[in-house]
N, C-alpha and C positions, 0 to 999 in steps of 0.2 A: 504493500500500500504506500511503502514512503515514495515510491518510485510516481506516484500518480500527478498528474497535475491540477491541482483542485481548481484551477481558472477556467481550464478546457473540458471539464465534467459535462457528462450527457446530459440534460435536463430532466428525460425523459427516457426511460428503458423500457422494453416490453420483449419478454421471455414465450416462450414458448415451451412449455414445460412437458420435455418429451420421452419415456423409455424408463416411465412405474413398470408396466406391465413387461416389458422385455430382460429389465433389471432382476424383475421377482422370479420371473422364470427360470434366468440363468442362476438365482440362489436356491431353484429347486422347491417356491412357493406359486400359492397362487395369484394373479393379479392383482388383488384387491390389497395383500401384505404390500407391493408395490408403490400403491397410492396411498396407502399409511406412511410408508417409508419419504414418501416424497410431501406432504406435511413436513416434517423436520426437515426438508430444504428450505421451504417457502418460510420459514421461520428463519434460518439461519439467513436467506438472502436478504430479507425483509429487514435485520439488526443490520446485516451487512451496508445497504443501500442505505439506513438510518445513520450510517457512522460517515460511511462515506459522502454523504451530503447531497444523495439524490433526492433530485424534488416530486419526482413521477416516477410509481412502478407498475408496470400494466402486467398480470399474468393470466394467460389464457388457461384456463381448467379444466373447461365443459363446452366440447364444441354443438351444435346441431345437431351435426353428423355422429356422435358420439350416444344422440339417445338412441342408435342401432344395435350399437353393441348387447352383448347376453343383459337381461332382463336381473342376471341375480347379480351382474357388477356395474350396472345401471341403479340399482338400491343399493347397492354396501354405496355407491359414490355419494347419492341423494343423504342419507346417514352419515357419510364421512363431511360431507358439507358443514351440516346442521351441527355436527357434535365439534366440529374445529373454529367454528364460528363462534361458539357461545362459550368456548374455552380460550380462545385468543383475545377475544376484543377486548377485555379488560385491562391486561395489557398492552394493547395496539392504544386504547382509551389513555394508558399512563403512559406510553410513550408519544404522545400528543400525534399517533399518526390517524389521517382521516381515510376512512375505509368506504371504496363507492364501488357499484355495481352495474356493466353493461352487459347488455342481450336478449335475447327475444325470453325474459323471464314468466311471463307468462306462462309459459312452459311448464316451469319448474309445479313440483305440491306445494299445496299451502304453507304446511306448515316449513318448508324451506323460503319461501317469499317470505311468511310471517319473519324469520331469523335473519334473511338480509337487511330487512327493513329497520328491526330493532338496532341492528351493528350497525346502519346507515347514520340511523338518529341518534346512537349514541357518540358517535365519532364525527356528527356533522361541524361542530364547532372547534377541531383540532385543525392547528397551522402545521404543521410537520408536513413528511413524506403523505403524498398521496397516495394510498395503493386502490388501484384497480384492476377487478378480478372481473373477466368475461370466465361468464356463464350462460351456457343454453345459447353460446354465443357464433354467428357467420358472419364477416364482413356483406357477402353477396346480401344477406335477409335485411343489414341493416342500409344497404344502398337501393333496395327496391324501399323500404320505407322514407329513405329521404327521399325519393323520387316522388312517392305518393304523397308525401307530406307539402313536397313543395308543387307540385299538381293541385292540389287542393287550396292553396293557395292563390296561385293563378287563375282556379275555376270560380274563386269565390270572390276575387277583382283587388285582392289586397296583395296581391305581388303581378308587376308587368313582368313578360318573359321576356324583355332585353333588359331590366333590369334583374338578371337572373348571374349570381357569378361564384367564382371557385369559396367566396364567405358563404355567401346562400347555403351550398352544399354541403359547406364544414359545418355552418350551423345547425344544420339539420341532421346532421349524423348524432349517436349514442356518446362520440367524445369530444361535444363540442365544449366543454369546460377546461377541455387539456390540451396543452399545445402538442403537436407530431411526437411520434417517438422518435431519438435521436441514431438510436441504438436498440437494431432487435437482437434475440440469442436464441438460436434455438439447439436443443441437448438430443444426446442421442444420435449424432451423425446424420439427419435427415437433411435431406438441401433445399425445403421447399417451407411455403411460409403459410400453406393448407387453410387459405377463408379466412387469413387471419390481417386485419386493418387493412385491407388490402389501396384504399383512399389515402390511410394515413400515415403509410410507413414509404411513399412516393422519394422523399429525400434519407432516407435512413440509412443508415450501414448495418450490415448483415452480419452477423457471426455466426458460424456454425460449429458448436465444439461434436467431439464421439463421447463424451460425459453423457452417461447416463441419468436423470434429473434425479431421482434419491442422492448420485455421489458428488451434487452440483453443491459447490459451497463458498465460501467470500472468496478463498484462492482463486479460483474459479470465473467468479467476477470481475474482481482486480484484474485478471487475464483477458475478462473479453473489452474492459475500460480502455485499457493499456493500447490495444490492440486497436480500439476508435481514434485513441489518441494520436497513433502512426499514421493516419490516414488525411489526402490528404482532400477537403471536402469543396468542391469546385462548386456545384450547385448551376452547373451548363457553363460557368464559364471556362479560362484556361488556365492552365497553372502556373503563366506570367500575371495575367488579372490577379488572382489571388494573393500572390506572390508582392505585386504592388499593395494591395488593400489593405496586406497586412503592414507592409513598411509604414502605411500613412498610419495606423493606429499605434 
């Protein structure tokens, strides 16, 4: 961590928390010990990204696609939610972090909407790191609803469609409180970024570890920081423009 540069920090990270279930198997359990196991990452990243001074943490959990899966690790997940939620926030509450929640949550049962909503409202008034958890969550589901959102708009005469632009859009998305992510990660060697922000991860750097998410830990992170920090972020222009913009600052 000494090696970091705390001026050039991501604002903004969003994980992709990948290989519970690949992890468990290779220890000879079933999947579900996996997504237990991988709780005590989201824990250990979560103090980590608190010390390091991130101000956004997005982690993907619960995709769409993911209520296909077997029906008995679709419930232990629903149970693992609920029973991790109402045993963290108390602390997430004492370390002044504020806990929100995107995705087509409707979805979910009651009684887990009921659990988010209470961790929402308890943790609404905390300045700290922001953590947010998609759940029940697709980028595609949430870009047809800003589409219909802002349709409905235009149909109802309170937005003109050339006054329509890339803000409109952002506003109308589930992360319109948060600025881009700077920096995704995703674990487990996989090279794809699977429905995930697919709007809002447009300028981001990609990192892909073969860390399994149970074995992902602050080394871990500090590894994927480091590695944003070598990079060198053009944003369309060239690496002399850059190169200048930074002399003048």
């Amino acid at each position: 961590m000494e090696n970091l540069d705390l001026s050039k920090l991501p604002k903004h990270i969003a994980i992709i928390m990948d290989g519970n279930g690949r992890w468990a198997q290779e220890q000879g359990q079933d999947r579900l010990f996996g997504h237990y196991q991988g709780v005590i990452s989201v824990r250990k990243v979560v103090e980590a990204a608190t010390e390091i001074g991130i101000q956004y943490l997005t982690l993907y959990a619960f995709s769409t696609e993911n209520w296909e899966r077997p029906e008995e690790e679709v419930t232990g997940l629903m149970t693992l939610f609920v029973d991790t939620i109402a045993k963290e926030v108390p602390d997430l509450h004492k370390n002044n972090i504020k806990l929100r929640f995107i995705g087509n949550l409707g979805l979910l049962p009651p009684h887990a909407r009921e659990a988010l909503d209470n961790a929402t409202r308890q943790t609404a008034e905390n300045t700290g790191l922001t953590l947010i958890v998609a759940l029940s969550y697709s980028s595609r589901w949430e870009l047809v609803e800003a589409a219909k959102n802002i349709a409905t708009q235009v149909k109802e005469g309170s937005l003109a469609i050339d006054k329509i632009t890339e803000v409109t859009l952002s506003e109308a998305l589930t992360t319109k409180d948060f600025p881009d992510p700077e920096l995704m990660i995703r674990t487990s060697g996989e090279f794809r970024i699977s429905n995930f922000l697919l709007y809002q991860l447009a300028y981001a750097e990609l990192y892909f570890t073969e860390t399994r998410w149970p074995d992902f830990r602050k080394d871990d992170l500090v590894k994927a920081i480091l590695d944003f920090q070598s990079r060198e972020r053009r944003f369309g222009k060239t690496s002399l423009q850059v190169s200048s913009n930074d002399e003048i600052k």
